[in-house]
Structure formats: C-alpha cells, structure tokens
FIVOPA-18705 format. One record per residue: residue in one letter; x, y, z of N, C-alpha, C in turn. Coordinates in steps of 0.001 Angstrom, whole numbers, plus 500000, padded with zeros to 6 digits. Example, Ala and Ser with C-alpha at 12.3 -4.5 7.8 and 13.67 -1.06 7.14 Angstrom:
REM residues 2
A513190494310507800512300495500507800513200496700507800 S512850497750507080513670498940507140512900500030507870 
This chain:
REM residues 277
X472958150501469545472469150782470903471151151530470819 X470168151001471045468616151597471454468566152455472559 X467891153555472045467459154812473137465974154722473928 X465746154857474737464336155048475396463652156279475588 X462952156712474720462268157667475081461367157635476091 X461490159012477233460818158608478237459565159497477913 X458265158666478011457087159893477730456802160220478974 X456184161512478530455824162235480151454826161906480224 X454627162044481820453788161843482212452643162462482748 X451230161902482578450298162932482513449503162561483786 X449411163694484458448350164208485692446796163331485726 X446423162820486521444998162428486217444057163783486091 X443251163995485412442648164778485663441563164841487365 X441633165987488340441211165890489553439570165536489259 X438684164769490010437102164105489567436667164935490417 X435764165515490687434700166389490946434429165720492638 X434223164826492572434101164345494232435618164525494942 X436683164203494186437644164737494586438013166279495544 X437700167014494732437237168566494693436439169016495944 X435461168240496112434415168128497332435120167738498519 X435481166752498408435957166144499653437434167273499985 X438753167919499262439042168804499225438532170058499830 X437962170821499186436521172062499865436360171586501068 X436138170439501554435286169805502773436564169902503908 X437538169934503376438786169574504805439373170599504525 X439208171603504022439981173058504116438734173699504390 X437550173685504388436174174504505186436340174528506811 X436768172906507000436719172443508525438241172551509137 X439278173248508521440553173733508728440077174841509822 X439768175756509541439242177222510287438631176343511078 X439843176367512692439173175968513939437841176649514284 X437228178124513885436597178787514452434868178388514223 X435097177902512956433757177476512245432847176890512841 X433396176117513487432209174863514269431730175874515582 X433349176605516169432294177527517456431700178556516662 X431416178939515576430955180076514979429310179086515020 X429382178357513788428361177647514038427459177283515210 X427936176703516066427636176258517205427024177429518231 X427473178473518629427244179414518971426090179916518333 X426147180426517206424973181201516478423838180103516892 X423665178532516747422801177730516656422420177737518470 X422896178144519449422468178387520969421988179491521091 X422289180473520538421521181740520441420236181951520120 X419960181406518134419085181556517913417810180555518523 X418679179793519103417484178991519925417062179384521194 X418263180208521971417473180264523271417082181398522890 X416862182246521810416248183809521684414640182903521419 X414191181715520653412805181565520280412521180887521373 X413550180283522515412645179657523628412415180917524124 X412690182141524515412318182930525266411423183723524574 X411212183492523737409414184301522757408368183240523218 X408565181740522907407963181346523392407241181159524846 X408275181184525603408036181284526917406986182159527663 X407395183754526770406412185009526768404968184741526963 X405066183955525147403735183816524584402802182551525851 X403461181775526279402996180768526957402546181363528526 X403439182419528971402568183123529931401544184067529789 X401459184355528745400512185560528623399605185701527563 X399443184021527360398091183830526468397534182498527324 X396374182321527269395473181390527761394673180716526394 X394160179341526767393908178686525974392545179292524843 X392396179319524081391090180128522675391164181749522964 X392686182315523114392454183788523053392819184143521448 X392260184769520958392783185396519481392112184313518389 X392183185005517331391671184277516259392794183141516032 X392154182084515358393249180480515624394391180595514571 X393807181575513290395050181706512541396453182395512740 X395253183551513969396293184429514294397303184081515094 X396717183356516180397664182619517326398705181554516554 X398115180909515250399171180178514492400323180616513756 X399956182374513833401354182616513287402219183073514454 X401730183555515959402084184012516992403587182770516957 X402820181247517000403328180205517665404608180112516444 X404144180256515154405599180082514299406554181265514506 X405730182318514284406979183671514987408037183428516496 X407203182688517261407871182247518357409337180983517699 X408631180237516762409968178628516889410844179803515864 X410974180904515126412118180882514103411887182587514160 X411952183299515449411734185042515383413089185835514359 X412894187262514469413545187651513166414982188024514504 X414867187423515272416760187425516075417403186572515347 X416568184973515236417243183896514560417854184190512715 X416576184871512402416943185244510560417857185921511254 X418184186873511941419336187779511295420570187379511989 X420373185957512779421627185225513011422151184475511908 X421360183864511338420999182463509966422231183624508945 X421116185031509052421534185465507732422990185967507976 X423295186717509024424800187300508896425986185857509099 X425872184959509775426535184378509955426685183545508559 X425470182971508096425711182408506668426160183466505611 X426208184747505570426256185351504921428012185726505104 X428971185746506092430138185811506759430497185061506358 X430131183688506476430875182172506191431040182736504634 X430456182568503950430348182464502607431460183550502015 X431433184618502263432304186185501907433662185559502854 X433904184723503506434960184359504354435504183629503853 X434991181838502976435456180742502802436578181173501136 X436191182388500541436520182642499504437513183852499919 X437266185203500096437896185897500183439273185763501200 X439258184794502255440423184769502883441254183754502168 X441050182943500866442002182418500059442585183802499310 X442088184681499224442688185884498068443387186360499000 X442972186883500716444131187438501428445515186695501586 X445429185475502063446215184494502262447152184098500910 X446741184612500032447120183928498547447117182401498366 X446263181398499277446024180053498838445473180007497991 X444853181068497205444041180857496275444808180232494851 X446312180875494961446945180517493767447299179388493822 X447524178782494939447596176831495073446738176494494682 X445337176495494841443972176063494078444391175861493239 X444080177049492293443880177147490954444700176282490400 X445994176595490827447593175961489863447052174409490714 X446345173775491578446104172366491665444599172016490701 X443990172915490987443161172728489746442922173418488847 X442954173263487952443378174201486685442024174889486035 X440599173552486316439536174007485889438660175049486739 X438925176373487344438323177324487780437253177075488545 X435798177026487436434855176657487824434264175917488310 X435040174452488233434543173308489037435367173705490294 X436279174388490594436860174587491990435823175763493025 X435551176357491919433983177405492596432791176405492628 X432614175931492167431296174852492567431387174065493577 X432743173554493404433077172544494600432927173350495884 X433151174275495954433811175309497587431859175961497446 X430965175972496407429827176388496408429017175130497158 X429598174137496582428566172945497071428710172704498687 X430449172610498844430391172721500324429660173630501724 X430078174923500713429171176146501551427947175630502125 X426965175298500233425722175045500999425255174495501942 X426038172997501653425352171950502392426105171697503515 X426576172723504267427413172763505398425943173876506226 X425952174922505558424916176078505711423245175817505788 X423180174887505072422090173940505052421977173098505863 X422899172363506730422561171732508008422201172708509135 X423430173627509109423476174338510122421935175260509965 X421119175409508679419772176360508977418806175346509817 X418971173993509097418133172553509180418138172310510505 X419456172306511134419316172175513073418561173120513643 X418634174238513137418477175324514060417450175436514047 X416455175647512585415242175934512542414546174395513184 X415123173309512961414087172010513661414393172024514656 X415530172254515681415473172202516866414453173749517376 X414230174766517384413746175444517821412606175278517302 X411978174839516392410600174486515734410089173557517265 X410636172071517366410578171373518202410207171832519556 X411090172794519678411313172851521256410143173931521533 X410123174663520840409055176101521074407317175659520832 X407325174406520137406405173905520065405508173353521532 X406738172388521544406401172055522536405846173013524169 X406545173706524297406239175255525253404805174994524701 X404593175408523645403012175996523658401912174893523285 X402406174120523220401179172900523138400546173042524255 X400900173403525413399569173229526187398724174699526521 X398928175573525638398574176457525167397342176206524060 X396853175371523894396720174707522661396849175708521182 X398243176470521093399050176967519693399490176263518969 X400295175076519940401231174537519456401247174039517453 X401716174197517093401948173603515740402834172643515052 X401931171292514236402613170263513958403334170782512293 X404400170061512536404753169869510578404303169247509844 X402613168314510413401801168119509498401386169063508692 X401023170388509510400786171586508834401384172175507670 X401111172119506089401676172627505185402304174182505771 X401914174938506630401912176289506484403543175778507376 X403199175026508545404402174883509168405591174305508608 X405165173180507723406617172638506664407424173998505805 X406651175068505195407342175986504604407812177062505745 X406873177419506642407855178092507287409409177297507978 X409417176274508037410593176134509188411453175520507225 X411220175569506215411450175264505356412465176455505081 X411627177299504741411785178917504576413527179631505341 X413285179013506772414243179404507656415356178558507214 X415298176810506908416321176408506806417028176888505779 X416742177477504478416885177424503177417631178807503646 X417787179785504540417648181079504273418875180959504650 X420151180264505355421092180569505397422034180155504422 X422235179204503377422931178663502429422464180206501192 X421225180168501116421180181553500030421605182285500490 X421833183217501763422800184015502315424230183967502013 X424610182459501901425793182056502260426222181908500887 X425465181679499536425920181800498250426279183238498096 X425405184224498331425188185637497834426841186298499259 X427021185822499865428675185915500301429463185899500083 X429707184489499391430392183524498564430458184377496742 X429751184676496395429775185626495364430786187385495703 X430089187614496725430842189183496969432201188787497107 X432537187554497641434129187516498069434685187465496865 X434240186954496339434538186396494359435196187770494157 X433899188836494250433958189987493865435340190757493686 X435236190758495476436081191873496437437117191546496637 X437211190377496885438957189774497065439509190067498215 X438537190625499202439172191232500729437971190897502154 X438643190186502950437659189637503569437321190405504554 X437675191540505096436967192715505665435607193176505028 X436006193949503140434925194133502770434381193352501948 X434599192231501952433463190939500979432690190919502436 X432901190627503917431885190730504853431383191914504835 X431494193208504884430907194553504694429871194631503786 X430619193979502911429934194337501023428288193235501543 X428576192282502257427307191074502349426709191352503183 X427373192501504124426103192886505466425466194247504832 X425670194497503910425359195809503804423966195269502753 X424209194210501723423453194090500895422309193050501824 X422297192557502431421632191522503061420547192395503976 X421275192751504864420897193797506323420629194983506373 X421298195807505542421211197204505466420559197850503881 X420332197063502929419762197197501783418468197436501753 X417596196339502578416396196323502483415563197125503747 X416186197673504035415731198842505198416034200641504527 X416264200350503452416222201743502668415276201622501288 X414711200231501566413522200102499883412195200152500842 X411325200924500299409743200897500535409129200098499703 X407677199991500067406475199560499168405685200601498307 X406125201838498600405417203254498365404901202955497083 X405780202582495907405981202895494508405580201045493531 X405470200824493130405766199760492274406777199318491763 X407867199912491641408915199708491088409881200011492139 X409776200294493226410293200072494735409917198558495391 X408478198288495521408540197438495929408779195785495205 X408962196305494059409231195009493547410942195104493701 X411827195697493988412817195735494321413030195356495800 X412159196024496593412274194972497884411994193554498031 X411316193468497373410855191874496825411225191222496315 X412627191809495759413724190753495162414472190697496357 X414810191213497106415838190748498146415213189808499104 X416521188753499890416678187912500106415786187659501837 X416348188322502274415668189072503756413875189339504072 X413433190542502911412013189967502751411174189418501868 X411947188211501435411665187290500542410872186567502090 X412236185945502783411830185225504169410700185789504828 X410428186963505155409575187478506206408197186824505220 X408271187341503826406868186635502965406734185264503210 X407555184586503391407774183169503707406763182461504701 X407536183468505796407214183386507454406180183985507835 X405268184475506861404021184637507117402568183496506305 X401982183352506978400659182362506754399425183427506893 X399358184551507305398443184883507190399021186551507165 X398348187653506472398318189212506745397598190033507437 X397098189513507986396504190275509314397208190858509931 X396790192204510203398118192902511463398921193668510838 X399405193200509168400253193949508919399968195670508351 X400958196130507595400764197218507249400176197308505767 X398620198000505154398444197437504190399469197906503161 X399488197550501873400296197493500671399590197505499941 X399789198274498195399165197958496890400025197287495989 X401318196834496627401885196127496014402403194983496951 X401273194035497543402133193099498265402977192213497434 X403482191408498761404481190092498308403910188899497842 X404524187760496797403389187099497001404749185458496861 X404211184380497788404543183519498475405677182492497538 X404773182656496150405550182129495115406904183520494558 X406443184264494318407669185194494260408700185241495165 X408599184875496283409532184872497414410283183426497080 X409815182667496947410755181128496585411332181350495317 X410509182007494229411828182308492928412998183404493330 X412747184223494473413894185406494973414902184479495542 X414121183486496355415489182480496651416326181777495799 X415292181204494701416255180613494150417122181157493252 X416854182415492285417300183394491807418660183901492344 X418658184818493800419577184924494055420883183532494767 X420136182751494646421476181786494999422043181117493510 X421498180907492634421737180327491197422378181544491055 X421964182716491006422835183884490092424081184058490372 X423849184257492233425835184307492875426796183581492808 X426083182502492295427345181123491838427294180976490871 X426015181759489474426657181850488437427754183314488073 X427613184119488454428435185532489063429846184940489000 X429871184304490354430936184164491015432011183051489838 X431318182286489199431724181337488694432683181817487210 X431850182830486754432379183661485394433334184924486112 X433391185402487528434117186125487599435798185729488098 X435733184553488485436997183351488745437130183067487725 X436329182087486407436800182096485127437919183100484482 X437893184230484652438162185474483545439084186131484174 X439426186268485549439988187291486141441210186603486298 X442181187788485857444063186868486335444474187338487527 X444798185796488260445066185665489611446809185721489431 
C-alpha cells in the first residue's frame, strides 16, 4: 500500500503592485479623508481668490515695478494660508495613515500578511505621495488658474509659460507629499497618533519660527527645513525682503525637498525593519 505525501503548500509571494493597490483601499477606508481633502482644497482656494480679489481692486494697470507686481500676482494664486493648509494637512495625513495602524494594532495584520516590512512602508509611502501629490496638484492649479484670471485684466496676470510661474505653482504642488513623507516618518517613530501629529506640527510649523538668519550655522539650519525651503521657492525676486548675509538659494531649497522626503522614508523604512511589533 503506497502513502502520499502531502507537500505543503507555499504562499505566493505578495508583488509589489499588489501592496499598492492594498495601501490604496485601506488609505480610502477612513471615510474622513476625501472631506479632509476636499475641504482643505476649498479653503486654500477661496483664501487666494480673496488676495486676489484685494490685489485687483487696489492696483491699476503699470503700478509697481513689473517684477514686483509678478510676484504680488503669484503670492496671490498660492498665499502662505494655502502652504500652511498643504503643509498641516499633508503633514496629518501622513503621521495618521501610519500611526493609527499602531493604535488600532492593524499594524500586526500587515506585517504577519506581509512579511517583507519595507516593501509594506514603501507601498503605504508611495500611496501617501501620490494621493498628496494630487491633492497639492489641484489645489495649487486650480487657484493658479483662477487667481490668474482675476488679475489679467490688471495686466499681472501670469502664464505657466513663465519658467518663474511653472516652479512656483511646482513648488506648492510638491510641498504637500514632502510634508506628508516627513509625517509618515514621525508616525514610524511615535507609534501614537495624537503625538506623531504633534511631533509633525511642531517640526513643520513651530520649528522654523525659532531658527534665525543671524548666524551661519543658524541659517543654514533654517534652510534645511521644509517650510522655508517653499517660501525660497515662492519667491522670483528679493526685493522687499529683509536683507540677509546668509541668504537662501533656489537650488538649495529643491535639494531640502528632496532630502527631507528620501530621508523620512529612508528613516521610516529601517525603523519598521528592526523594531519588534
């Protein structure tokens, strides 16, 4: 009489788009997201129609120097109400999408469904972005659009033919997904979604309002953060401002971006690796 050995059977290993599409329907689980989204994206728009609006009553056509009025008109499509909507809200999402798996303990279903750590942090990284990345991409082109338009017959108005105008509304879109990595990292951190949001408003919002330019080694510390990385961004010209012996400079501000978003998902990625859940 012959026996059958039964071999076991082995798991496919989960494929990386798998993973994504996963991330993607537990992101859009949290009924709140889309009105979180949605909301922040009516705000920061009707806050730049109403700069614009300002500017459109109370300038007349060849007042001010043309560069100057060109940054008037971009300060109007993407003002610093909208950054510090972009930034806390992307910066919330991100310290949220992670740390409320550690409150909840879904996190240990993850893992024990996927076993490889880091591709489960990349996956929930990739989603962040490019969820955070639409949502900067609407906001900053719809209010680019619309505020434009207001002042075109102003003659301010500004096209995205304009190199200066492609990076600024560039600048803005980009600024909430790097928010939203450097979130996404603290939650890694903290494991508590009270203070992984605390820990990201504090470093985002409240960090760079205690660094000066006084010193050299101050202001190159303000100049790594994320916040007035953007404002260097969102400027085309320095006129007006306050002088500095250590300004910002335009290319340093795009390596602060990319810096801090590569670092928090490499952070985040070795601190899920190593740590027992």
């Amino acid at each position: 009489m012959s026996t059958v050995t039964a071999l076991p059977r082995i798991r496919p290993r989960a494929r990386f788009g798998d993973l994504l599409a996963a991330e993607w329907l537990k992101f859009w689980s949290l009924r709140s997201i889309p009105w979180v989204l949605g909301l922040a994206t009516l705000v920061a728009v009707f806050a730049n129609l109403k700069s614009a609006q300002y500017t459109h009553d109370h300038y007349a056509p060849g007042d001010g120097d043309p560069v100057v009025m060109a940054q008037v008109a971009l300060d109007d499509s993407f003002d610093i109400v909208s950054a510090d909507t972009l930034m806390l809200v992307g910066g919330g999402l991100g310290a949220i999408v992670i740390a409320g798996e550690y409150a909840t303990g879904l996190i240990r279903t993850t893992l024990a469904a996927v076993p490889d750590r880091r591709a489960a942090l990349l996956a929930k990284a990739g989603v962040l972005t490019a969820v955070l990345l639409g949502f900067g991409t609407v906001t900053a082109g719809v209010s680019f659009g619309l505020t434009q338009a207001i002042l075109a017959d102003r003659g301010i108005g500004q096209s995205l033919t304009d190199p200066t105008a492609v990076r600024y509304v560039a600048a803005a879109a980009l600024f909430a997904p790097v928010c939203g990595l450097v979130g996404l990292c603290l939650g890694t951190l903290i494991r508590h979604s009270a203070g992984a949001v605390v820990g990201t408003v504090v470093v985002l919002f409240f960090l760079p309002s205690l660094v000066t330019e006084r010193y050299r080694w101050t202001a190159d510390l303000l100049h790594s953060l994320p916040f007035p990385a953007w404002q260097r961004l969102a400027r085309i010209t320095l006129v007006g401002m306050r002088p500095s012996d250590y300004p910002a400079t335009v290319a340093g501000a795009w390596i602060t971006y990319a810096v801090w978003a590569l670092a928090s998902v490499a952070i985040a990625t070795v601190v899920i690796q190593r740590r027992d859940h």
